[in-house]
VOGU-3710 file (C-alpha; in Angstrom, 3 decimals, decimal comma):
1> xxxxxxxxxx> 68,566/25,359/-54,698  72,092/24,981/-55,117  74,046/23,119/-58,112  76,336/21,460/-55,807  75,416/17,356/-55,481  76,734/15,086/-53,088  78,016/11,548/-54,713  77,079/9,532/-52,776  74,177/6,805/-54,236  70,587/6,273/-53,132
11> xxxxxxxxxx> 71,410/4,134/-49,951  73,991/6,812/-48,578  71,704/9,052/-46,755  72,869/10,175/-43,249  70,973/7,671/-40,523  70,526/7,585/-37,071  73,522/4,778/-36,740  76,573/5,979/-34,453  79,122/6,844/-36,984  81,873/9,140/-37,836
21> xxxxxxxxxx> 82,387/12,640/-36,142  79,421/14,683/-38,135  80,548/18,415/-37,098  80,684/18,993/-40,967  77,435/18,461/-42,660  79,527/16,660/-45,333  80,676/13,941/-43,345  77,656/12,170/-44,175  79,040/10,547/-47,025  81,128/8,353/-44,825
31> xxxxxxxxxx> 78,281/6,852/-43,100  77,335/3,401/-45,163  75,614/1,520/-42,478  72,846/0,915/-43,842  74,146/-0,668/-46,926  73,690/-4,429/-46,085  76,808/-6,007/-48,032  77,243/-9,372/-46,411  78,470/-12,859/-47,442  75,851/-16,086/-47,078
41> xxxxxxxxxx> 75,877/-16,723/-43,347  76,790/-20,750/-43,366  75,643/-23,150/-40,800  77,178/-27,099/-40,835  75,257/-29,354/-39,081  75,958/-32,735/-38,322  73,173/-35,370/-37,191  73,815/-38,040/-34,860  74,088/-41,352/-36,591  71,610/-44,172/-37,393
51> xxxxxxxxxx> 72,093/-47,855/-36,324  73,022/-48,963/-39,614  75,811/-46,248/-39,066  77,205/-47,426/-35,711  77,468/-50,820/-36,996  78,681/-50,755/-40,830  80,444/-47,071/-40,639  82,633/-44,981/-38,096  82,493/-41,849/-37,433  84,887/-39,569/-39,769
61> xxxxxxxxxx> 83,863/-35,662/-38,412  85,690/-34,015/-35,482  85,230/-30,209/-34,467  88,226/-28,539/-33,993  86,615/-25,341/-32,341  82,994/-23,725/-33,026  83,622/-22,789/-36,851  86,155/-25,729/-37,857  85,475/-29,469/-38,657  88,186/-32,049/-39,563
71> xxxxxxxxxx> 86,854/-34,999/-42,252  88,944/-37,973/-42,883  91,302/-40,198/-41,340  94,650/-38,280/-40,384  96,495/-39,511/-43,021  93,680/-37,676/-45,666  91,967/-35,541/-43,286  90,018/-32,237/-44,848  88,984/-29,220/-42,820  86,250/-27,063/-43,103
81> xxxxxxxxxx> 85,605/-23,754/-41,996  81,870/-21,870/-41,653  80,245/-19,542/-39,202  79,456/-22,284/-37,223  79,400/-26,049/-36,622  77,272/-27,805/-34,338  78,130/-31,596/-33,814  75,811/-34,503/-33,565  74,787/-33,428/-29,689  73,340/-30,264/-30,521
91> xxxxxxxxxx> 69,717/-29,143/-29,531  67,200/-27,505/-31,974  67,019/-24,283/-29,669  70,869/-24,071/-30,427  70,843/-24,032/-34,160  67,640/-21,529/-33,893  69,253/-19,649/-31,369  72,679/-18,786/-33,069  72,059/-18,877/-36,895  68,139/-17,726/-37,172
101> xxxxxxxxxx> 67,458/-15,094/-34,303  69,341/-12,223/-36,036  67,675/-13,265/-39,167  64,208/-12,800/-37,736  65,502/-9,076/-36,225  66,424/-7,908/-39,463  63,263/-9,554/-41,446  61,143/-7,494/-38,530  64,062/-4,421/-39,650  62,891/-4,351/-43,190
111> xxxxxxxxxx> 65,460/-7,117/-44,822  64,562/-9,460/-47,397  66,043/-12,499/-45,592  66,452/-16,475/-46,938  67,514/-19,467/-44,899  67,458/-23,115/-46,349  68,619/-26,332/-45,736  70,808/-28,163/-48,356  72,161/-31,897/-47,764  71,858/-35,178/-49,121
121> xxxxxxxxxx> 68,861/-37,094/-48,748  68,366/-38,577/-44,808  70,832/-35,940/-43,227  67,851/-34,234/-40,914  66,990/-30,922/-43,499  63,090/-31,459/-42,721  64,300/-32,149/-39,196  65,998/-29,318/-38,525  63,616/-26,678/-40,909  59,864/-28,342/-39,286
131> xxxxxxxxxx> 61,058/-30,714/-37,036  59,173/-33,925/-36,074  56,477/-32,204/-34,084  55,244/-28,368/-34,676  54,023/-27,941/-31,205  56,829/-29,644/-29,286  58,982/-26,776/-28,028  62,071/-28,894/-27,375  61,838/-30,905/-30,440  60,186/-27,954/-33,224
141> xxxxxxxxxx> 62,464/-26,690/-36,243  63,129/-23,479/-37,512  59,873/-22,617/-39,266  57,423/-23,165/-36,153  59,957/-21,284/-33,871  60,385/-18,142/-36,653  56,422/-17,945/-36,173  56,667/-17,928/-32,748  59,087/-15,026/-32,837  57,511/-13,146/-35,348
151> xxxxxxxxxx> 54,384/-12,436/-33,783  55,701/-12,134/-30,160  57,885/-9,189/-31,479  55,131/-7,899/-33,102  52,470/-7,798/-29,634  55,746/-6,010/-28,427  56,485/-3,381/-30,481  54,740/0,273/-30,407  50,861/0,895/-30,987  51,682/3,278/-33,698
161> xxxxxxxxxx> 52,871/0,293/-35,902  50,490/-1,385/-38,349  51,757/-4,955/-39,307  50,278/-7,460/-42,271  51,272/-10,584/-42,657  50,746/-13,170/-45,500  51,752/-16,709/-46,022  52,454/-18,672/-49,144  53,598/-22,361/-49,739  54,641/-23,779/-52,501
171> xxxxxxxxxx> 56,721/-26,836/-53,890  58,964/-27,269/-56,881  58,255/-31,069/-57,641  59,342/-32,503/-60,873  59,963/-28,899/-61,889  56,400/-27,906/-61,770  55,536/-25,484/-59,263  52,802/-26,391/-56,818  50,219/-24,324/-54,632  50,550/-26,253/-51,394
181> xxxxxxxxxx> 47,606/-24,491/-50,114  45,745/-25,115/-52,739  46,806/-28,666/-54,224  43,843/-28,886/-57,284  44,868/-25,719/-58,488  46,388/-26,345/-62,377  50,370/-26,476/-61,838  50,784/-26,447/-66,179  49,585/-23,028/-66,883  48,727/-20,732/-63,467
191> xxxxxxxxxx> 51,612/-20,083/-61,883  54,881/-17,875/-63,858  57,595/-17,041/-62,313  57,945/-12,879/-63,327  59,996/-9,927/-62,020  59,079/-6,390/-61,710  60,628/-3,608/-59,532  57,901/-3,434/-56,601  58,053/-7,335/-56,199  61,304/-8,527/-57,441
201> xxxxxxxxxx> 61,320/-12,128/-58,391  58,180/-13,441/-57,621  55,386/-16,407/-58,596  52,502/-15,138/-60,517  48,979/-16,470/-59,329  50,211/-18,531/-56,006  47,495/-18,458/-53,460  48,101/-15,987/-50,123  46,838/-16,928/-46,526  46,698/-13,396/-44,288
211> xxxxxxxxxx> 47,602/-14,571/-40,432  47,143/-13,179/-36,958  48,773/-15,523/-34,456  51,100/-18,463/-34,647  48,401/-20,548/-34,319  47,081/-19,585/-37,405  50,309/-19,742/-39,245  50,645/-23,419/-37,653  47,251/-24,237/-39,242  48,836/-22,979/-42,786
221> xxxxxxxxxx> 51,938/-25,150/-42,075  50,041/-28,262/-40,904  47,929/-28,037/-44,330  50,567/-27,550/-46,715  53,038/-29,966/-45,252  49,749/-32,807/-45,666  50,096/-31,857/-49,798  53,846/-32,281/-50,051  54,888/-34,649/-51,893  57,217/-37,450/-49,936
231> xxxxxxxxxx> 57,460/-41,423/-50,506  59,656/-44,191/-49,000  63,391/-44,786/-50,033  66,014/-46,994/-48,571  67,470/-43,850/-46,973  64,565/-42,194/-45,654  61,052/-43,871/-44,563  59,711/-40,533/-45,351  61,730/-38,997/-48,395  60,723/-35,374/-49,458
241> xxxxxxxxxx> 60,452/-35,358/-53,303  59,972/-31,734/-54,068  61,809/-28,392/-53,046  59,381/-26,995/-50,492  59,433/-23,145/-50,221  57,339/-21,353/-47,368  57,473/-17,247/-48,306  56,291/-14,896/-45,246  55,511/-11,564/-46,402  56,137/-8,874/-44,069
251> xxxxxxxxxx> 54,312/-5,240/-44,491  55,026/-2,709/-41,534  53,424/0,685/-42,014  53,595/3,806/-39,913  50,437/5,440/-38,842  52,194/9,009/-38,393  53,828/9,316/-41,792  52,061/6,375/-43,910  55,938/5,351/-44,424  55,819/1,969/-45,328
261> xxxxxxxxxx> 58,399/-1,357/-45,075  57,555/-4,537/-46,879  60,254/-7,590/-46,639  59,879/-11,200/-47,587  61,445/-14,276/-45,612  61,947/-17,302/-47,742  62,197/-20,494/-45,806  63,269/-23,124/-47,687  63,524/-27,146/-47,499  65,505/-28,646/-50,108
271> xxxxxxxxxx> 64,856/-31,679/-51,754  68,186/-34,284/-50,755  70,347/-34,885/-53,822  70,605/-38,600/-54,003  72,703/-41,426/-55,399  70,072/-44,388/-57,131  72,440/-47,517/-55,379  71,580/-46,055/-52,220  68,217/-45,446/-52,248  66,993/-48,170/-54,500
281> xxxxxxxxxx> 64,988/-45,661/-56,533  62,794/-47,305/-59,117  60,242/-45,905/-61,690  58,350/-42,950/-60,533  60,766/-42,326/-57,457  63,505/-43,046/-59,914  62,341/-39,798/-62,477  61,867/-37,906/-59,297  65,650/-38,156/-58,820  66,343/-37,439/-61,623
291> xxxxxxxxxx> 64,809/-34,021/-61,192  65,938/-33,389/-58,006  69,683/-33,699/-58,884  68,870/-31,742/-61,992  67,471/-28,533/-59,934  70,094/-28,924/-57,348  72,661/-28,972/-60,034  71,689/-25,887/-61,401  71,798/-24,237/-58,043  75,500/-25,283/-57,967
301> xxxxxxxxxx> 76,140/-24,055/-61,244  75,088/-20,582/-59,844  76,663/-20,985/-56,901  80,167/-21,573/-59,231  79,158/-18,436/-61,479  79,059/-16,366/-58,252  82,100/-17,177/-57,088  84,316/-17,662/-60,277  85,024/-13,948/-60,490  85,534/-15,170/-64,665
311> xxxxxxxxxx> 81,277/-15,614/-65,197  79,677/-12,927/-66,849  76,522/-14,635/-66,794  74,150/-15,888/-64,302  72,186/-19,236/-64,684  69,553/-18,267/-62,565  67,223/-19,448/-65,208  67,824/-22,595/-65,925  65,620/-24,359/-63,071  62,415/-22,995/-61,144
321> xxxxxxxxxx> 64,495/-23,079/-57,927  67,192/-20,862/-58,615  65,146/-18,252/-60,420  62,553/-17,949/-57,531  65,766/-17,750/-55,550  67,532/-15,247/-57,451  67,871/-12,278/-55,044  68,816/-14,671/-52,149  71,742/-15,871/-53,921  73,569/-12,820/-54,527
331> xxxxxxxxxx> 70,732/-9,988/-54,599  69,007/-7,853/-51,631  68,109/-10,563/-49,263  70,509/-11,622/-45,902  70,491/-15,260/-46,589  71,948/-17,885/-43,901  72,546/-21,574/-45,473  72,636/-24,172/-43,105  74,153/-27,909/-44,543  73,319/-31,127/-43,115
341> xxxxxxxxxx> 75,460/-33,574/-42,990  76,081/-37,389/-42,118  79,154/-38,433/-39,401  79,151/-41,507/-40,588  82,274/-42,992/-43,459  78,869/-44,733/-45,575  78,133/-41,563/-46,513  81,733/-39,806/-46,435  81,412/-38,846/-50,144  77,888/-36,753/-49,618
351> xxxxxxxxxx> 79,311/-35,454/-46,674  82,315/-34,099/-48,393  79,987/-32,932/-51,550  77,978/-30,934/-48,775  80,772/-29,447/-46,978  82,537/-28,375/-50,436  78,744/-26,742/-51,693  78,874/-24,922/-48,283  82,454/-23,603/-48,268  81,813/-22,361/-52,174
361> xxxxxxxxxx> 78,240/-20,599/-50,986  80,042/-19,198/-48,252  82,159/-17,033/-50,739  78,643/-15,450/-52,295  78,006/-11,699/-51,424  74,716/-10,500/-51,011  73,687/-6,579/-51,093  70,471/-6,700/-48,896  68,436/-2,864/-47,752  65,798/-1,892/-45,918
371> xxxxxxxxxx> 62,976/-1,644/-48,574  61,037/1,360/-47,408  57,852/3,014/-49,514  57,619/6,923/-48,402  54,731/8,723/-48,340  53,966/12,117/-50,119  53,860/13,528/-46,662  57,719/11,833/-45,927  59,280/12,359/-49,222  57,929/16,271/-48,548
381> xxxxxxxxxx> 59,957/15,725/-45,058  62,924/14,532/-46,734  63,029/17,067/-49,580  62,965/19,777/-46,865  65,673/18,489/-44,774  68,000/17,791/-48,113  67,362/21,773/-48,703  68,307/22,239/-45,653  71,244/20,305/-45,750  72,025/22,208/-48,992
391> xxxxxxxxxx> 71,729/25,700/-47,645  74,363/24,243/-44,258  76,973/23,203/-47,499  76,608/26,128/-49,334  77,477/28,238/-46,036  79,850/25,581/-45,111  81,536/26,762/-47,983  81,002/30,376/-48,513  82,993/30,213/-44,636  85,623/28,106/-45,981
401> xxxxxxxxxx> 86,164/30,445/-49,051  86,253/33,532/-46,998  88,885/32,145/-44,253  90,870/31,112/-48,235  90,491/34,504/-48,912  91,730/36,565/-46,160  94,818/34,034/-45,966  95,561/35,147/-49,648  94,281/38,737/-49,575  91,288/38,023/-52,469
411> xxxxxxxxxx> 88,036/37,577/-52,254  86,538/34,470/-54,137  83,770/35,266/-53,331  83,339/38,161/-55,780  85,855/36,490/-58,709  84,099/39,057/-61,219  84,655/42,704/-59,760  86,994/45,225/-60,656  90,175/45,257/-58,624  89,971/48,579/-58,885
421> xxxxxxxxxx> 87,958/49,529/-56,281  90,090/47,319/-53,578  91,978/50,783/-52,591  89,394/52,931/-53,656  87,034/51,478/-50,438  87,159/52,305/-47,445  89,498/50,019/-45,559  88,521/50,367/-42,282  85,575/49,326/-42,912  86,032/46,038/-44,687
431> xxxxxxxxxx> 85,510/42,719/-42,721  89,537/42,160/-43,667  91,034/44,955/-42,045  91,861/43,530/-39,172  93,136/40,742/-40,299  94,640/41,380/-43,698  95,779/45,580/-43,789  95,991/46,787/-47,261  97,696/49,911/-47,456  95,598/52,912/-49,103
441> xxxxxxxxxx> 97,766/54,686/-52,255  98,030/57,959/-50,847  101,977/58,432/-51,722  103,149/59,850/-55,502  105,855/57,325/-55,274  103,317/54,379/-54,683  101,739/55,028/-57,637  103,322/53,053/-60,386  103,681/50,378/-57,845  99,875/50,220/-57,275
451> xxxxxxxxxx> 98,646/50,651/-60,604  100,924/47,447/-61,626  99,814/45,837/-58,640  96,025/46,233/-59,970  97,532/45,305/-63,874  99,101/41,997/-62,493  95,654/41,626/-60,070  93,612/42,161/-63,372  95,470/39,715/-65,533  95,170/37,060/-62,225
461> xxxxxxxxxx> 92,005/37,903/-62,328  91,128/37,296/-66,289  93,271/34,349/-65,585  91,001/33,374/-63,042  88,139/33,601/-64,678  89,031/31,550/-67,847  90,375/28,695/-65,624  86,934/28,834/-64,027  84,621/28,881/-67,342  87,168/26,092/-68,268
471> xxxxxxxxxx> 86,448/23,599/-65,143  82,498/24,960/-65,780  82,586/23,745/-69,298  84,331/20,783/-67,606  81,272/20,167/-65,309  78,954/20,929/-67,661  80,587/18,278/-70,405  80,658/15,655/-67,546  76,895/16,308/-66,334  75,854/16,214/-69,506
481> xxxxxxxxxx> 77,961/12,512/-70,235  76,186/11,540/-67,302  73,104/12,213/-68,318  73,622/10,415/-71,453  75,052/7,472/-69,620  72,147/7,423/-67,374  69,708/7,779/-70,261  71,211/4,958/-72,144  70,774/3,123/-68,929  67,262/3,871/-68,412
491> xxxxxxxxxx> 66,705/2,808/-72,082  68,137/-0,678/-71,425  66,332/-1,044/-68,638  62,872/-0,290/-70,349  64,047/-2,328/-73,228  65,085/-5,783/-70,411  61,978/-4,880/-69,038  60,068/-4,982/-72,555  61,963/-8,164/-73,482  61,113/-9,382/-69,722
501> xxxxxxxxxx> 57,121/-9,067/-70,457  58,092/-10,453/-74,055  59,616/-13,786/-72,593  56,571/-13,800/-70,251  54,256/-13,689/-72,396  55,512/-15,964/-74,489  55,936/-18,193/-71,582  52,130/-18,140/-70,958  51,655/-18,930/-74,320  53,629/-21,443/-74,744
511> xxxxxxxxxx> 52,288/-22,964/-71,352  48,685/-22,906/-72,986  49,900/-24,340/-76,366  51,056/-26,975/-73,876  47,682/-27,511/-72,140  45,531/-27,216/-75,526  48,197/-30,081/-77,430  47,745/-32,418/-74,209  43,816/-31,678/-74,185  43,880/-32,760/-77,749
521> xxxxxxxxxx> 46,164/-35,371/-77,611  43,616/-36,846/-74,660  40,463/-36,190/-76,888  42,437/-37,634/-79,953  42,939/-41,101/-77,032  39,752/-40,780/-75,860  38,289/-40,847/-79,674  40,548/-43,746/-80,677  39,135/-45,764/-77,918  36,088/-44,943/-78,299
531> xxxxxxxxxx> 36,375/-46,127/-82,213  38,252/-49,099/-81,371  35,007/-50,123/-79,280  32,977/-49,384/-81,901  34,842/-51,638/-84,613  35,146/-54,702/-81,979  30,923/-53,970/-81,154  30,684/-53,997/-84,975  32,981/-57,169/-85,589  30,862/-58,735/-83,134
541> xxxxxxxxxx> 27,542/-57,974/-84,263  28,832/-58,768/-87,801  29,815/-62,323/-86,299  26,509/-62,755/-84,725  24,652/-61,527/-87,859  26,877/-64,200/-89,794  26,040/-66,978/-86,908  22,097/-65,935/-86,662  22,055/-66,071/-90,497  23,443/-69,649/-90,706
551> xxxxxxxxxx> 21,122/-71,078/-88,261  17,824/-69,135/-90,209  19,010/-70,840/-93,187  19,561/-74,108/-91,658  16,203/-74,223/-90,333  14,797/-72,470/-93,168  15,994/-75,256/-95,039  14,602/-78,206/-92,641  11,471/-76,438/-92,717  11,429/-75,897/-96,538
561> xxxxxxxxxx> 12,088/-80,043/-96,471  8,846/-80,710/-94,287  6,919/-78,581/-96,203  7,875/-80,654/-98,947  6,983/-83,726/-97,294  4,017/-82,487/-96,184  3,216/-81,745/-99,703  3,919/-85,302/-100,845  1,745/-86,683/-97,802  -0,995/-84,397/-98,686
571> xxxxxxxxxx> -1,320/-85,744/-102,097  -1,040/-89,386/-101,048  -3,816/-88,759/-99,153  -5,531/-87,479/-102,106  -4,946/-90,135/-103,868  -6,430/-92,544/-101,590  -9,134/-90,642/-100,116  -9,536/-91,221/-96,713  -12,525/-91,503/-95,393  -13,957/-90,228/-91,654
581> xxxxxxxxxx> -16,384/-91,909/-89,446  -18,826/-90,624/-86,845  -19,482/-92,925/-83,975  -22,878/-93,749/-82,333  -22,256/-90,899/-79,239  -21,209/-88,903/-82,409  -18,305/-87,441/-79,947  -15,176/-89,399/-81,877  -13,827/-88,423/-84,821  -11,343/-91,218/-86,852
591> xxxxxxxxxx> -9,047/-90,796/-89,208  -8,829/-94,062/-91,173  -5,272/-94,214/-92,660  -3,579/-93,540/-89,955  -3,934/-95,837/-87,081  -1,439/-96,482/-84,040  -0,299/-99,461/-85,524  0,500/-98,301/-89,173  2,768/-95,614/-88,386  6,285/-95,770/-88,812
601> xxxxxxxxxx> 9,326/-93,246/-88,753  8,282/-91,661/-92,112  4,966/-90,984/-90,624  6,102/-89,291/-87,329  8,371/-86,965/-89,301  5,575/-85,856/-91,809  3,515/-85,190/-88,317  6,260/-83,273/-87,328  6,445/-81,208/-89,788  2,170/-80,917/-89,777
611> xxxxxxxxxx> 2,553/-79,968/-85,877  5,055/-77,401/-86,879  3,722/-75,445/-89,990  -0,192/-75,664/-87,892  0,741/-74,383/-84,820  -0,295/-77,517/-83,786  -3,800/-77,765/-85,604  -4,368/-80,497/-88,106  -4,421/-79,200/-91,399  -7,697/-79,094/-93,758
621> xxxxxxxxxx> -9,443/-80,054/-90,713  -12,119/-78,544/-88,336  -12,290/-80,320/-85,179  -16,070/-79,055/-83,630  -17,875/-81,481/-81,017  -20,924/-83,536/-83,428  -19,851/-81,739/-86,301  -17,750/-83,420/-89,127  -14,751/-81,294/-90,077  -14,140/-80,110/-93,891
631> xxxxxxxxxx> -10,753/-79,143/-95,147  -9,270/-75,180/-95,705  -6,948/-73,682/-97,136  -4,022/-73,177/-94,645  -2,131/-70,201/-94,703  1,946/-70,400/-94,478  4,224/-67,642/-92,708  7,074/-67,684/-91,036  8,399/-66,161/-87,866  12,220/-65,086/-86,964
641> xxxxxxxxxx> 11,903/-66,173/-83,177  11,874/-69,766/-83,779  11,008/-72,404/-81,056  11,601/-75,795/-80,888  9,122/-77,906/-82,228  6,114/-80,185/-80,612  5,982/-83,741/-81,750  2,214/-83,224/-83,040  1,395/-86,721/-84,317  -0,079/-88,206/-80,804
651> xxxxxxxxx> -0,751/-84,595/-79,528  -4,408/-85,743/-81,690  -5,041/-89,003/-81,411  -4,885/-91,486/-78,747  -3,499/-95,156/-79,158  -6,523/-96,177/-81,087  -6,287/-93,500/-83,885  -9,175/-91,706/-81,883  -9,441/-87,811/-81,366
//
């Protein structure tokens, strides 16, 4: 194989694109079709206004022509200038049909591709991205109609196609990235945003639906759009609170070749940046705000570095959003923005914010290709047809260097051989004869004149031949530079890419730190309420202890004083020996000294105290039918679950003083 190398880069391949005159296999280097450098496609949009508009506001937009809109009064009237501008009349099949359709051809072509919506909060984004109803032809938004057009190009194109495609949905909400199709999954530490060469900027771990209709991509739509998160402000009875992004991945292979195209089609519905007067946000909607403006912020920070031509650096990582959507905002995707705005002079300040994002995003270049994967059976194709490409230059220019060469009468083509033998051949015979007649030395006076012919040929010729080692040591010197510029830029590369896994890793880390220090700090909450409990259980039983202990000891103490009266009435009654009678039946039993009518307060107390310390039971006594009762020893204990008690004096003895 030949040394010489065309310079043209990796995308400069000839293609089958109508292009310059190709007689000369070199022409090929002028054919850079299919190098996709485009600016953001931008699409204003204005909706038609509310009834708080038509009767606090007027109208302050005017188109000039299809690209052009006028803002202001005429005394401080603005104009804008995009791709297109459709007024408060248009149609959803309008917007689709002029700003989306070619986007949907080259996504089907092999182009990464991005469109999103960008306004302030009310102006119609969700409107015009989903519309109100997914099944409603008229009335359906961008997303449902890209379905539809995906998979009727696809039951149209040729049987030898193989197509896969996969959905994911996600949300950016309070700059936490959420599986929409999967709403329990853990938003803290599953999904990383990473970057790699086969994928690009992608999120680690998001959940993939595989489709085969519309109807099942509708299904997809209709459950993620349930999980968004939305709530009520004063603009907007349903107010989306997150950045929703809906990725379709695209994977075409041919069944000939195995030569396979993937491309990815972002579809994105931003959250509205918002002013708190307006909306009335309070507490939780209030902190969403907060992040919203943050995130869109930083994707107008990019936006400014992009078209600054002073930036050096690139925020994209300073919010979720903008990293996810790094290579639509200046990398290999054909991205199409489309701004919605209010017509109305309430909102003339977010309209004019819009329009000024739009005109700056408008300025972005993007450098979008055809991401193919060959197979070993294609790149075998390709390497053949670059030989044979070779071997058509190298002939290409052997022919050119022998037409040089018979216009100057030397042969290039053999730089190294001896001049010499140019008169010593046979003329007639050489290819150059006819052309270029060289007279053969056959005269004695010709002699001298020849031989310094072949001196001055010979010194050309030396000449020659050290200007040509010089431009090879030339070559050589700049091949080898090259190589050492490309190896230092393969070493960077590796080393961004080591430093890339680094920061990832560390990002995972740090996201688990994160999730182990909130675990603990909800164990550590969890165990201080759990010992508050205990302490007020504790103070509580303490206090009841305390109360339960009081009342023992008060009634320990009245019992402790009947006892002691008892004591005292026991030996008064020793003292005076009583004395018990039996009457004729021999069924009555009385108890002389204490009669119903000598009783008094004194008395009924001591009985109290008898009825209580006897259960009841009169003390010393036996009561048996006929059988005279003889005193015992009574045995004293006390029990923790006291009762009221009895008044035990007539619970014995009648009126009379009988049993």
């Amino acid at each position: 194989m030949s040394n010489f190398s065309s310079p043209c880069g990796p995308h400069d391949a000839p293609n089958n694109r109508s292009g310059p005159d190709q007689g000369s296999p070199l022409n090929y280097r002028k054919t850079r079709d299919d190098v996709g450098n485009s600016n953001i496609k931008v699409i204003c949009r204005f909706r038609p206004p509310n009834e708080y508009e038509k009767t606090k506001g007027k109208q302050i937009s005017k188109l000039v022509n299809d690209s052009t809109v006028l803002i202001g009064s005429r005394e401080n009237a603005t104009t804008y200038t995009f791709d297109r501008v459709f007024d408060v009349n248009s149609k959803q099949q309008d917007i689709y049909q002029y700003s989306i359709s070619q986007a949907v051809e080259d996504f089907l072509n092999g182009y990464n591709g991005t469109i999103f919506a960008y306004g302030q909060t009310g102006s119609g984004k969700s409107y015009t991205m989903m519309g109100p109803f997914i099944n409603d032809e008229e009335q359906q938004g961008i997303i449902p109609r890209i379905c539809n057009e995906i998979f009727e190009k696809i039951n149209n194109s040729s049987s030898d196609m193989e197509y896969t495609v996969g959905v994911s949905y996600m949300e950016i909400y309070m700059e936490q990235i959420r599986d929409l199709l999967d709403p329990r999954s853990d938003t803290n530490s599953k999904f990383v945003i990473q970057e790699d060469k086969a994928h690009g900027v992608h999120v680690k771990g998001i959940s993939q639906a595989f489709v085969s209709s519309s109807k099942e991509l509708y299904a997809v739509l209709d459950q993620g759009s349930k999980a968004r998160s939305n709530s009520i402000t004063n603009m907007n009875i349903e107010s989306s609170r997150s950045h929703a992004i809906l990725q379709i991945n695209l994977s075409q292979k041919q069944l000939f070749d195995d030569t396979i195209k993937r491309s990815h089609l972002f579809l994105v519905d931003l959250a509205g940046s918002e002013k708190v007067d307006k909306t009335g946000a309070m507490g939780q909607t209030l902190e969403e705000a907060k992040k919203i403006n943050s995130s869109l912020s930083a994707l107008g920070n990019v936006i400014n570095s992009l078209t600054d031509g002073k930036s050096s650096h690139i925020p994209y990582r300073d919010s979720k959003l903008t990293r996810i959507l790094q290579e639509s905002l200046g990398g290999n995707s054909r991205t199409s923005l489309i701004i919605n705005c209010s017509p109305s002079s309430i909102n003339e300040l977010e309209t004019l914010s819009t329009l000024r994002f739009g005109s700056r995003a408008k300025k972005i270049k993007n450098n979008a290709y055809i991401n193919t994967e060959l197979s070993s059976i294609s790149l075998q194709l390709k390497v053949q047809s670059l030989e044979e490409t070779n071997k058509q230059n190298q002939a290409y220019i052997k022919k050119l260097e022998s037409e040089l060469s018979q216009r100057k009468g030397i042969s290039y083509s053999t730089p190294f051989k001896s001049y010499n033998t140019l008169f010593e051949e046979d003329t007639s015979a050489s290819e150059y004869s006819s052309k270029i007649p060289i007279a053969k030395p056959n005269s004695p006076n010709r002699s001298n004149k020849s031989h310094q012919l072949i001196d001055e040929l010979k010194l050309r010729d030396a000449k020659i031949t050290e200007l040509e080692n010089i431009v090879l040591s030339m070559k050589m010197q700049n091949l080898k530079l090259s190589h050492q510029e490309e190896l230092k830029l393969f070493k960077l590369e590796d080393t961004l890419h080591k430093l890339n896994d680094k920061l990832s890793d560390v990002e995972i880390i740090n996201v688990n730190l994160r999730k182990h220090l909130l675990i603990s700090e909800k164990i550590i909450e969890s165990r201080d309420i759990k010992i508050d409990k205990l302490k007020a259980s504790l103070m509580e039983q303490q206090s009841q202890v305390s109360r339960d202990g009081v009342n023992f000891e008060n009634k320990l103490s009245s019992i402790k004083e009947r006892l002691d009266a008892y004591a005292k009435q026991k030996s008064n009654e020793e003292t005076k020996k009583p004395a018990t009678a039996v009457g004729e039946d021999g069924n009555r039993m009385a108890y002389q000294s204490y009669n119903s009518t000598g009783r008094n307060d004194d008395d009924d107390d001591k009985a109290d105290v008898l009825s209580e310390s006897t259960n009841g039971k009169v003390p010393g006594f036996s009561i048996q039918r006929n059988v005279p009762t003889s005193p015992i020893s009574p045995k004293m204990g006390l029990n923790l679950n006291i009762v009221k008690p009895l008044r035990g004096g007539r619970s014995y003895f009648d009126e009379d003083g009988c049993f």
